[in-house]
C-alpha positions in Angstrom: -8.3 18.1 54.0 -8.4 21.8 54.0 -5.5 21.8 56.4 -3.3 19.9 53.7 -3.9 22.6 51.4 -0.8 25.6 51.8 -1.2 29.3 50.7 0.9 28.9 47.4 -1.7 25.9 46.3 -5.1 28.1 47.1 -3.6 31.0 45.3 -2.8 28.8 42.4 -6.4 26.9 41.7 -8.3 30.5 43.0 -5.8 31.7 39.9 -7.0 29.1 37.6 -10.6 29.5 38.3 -10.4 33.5 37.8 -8.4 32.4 34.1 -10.9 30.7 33.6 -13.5 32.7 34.2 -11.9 35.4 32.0 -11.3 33.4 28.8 -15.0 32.3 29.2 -16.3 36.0 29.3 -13.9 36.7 26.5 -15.2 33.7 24.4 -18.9 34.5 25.1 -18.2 38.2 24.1 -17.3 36.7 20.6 -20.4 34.8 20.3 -22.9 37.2 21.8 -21.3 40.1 18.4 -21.3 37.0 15.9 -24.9 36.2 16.7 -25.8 40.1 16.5 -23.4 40.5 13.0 -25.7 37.2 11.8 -29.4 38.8 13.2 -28.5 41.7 11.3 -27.5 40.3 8.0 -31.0 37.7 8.4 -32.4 41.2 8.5 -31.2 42.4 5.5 -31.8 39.4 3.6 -35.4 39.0 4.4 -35.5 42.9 3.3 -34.3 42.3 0.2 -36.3 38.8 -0.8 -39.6 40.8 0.6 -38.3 43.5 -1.7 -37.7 41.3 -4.4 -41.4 40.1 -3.8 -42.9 43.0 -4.3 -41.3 43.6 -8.1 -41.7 39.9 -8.9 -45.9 40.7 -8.3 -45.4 44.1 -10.4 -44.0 42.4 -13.4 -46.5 39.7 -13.0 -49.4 42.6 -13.1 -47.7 44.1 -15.8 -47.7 40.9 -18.1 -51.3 40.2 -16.9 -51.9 43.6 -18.2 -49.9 42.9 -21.7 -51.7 39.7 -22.6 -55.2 41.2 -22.1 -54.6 44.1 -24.4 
């Protein structure tokens, strides 16, 4: 079988299989800085709704405070 095979066809498929290789690195590159972009953004929002906890229990304290005065 390997005998059948000529120089021109090995350098073709070992070409393919590099390509491929390549456009798989390239595409994985694009995931692996969109999933970093999106970790960073989940951290920001959880910043801001702890954040937006925090002032939500101060005006509940302050109307507490209100209503028994």
């Amino acid at each position: 079988m390997v005998e059948n095979v000529s120089h021109i066809e090995f350098i073709g498929v070992a070409m393919a299989l590099i390509g491929g290789w390549i456009k798989f690195q390239a595409e994985y590159n694009k995931l692996s800085a969109r999933v970093k972009s999106l970790e960073l953004e989940n951290g920001e929002f959880k910043a801001d709704v702890r954040q937006m906890m925090k002032d939500i229990q101060e005006i509940k304290l302050l109307l507490a405070k209100n209503q028994v005065q």
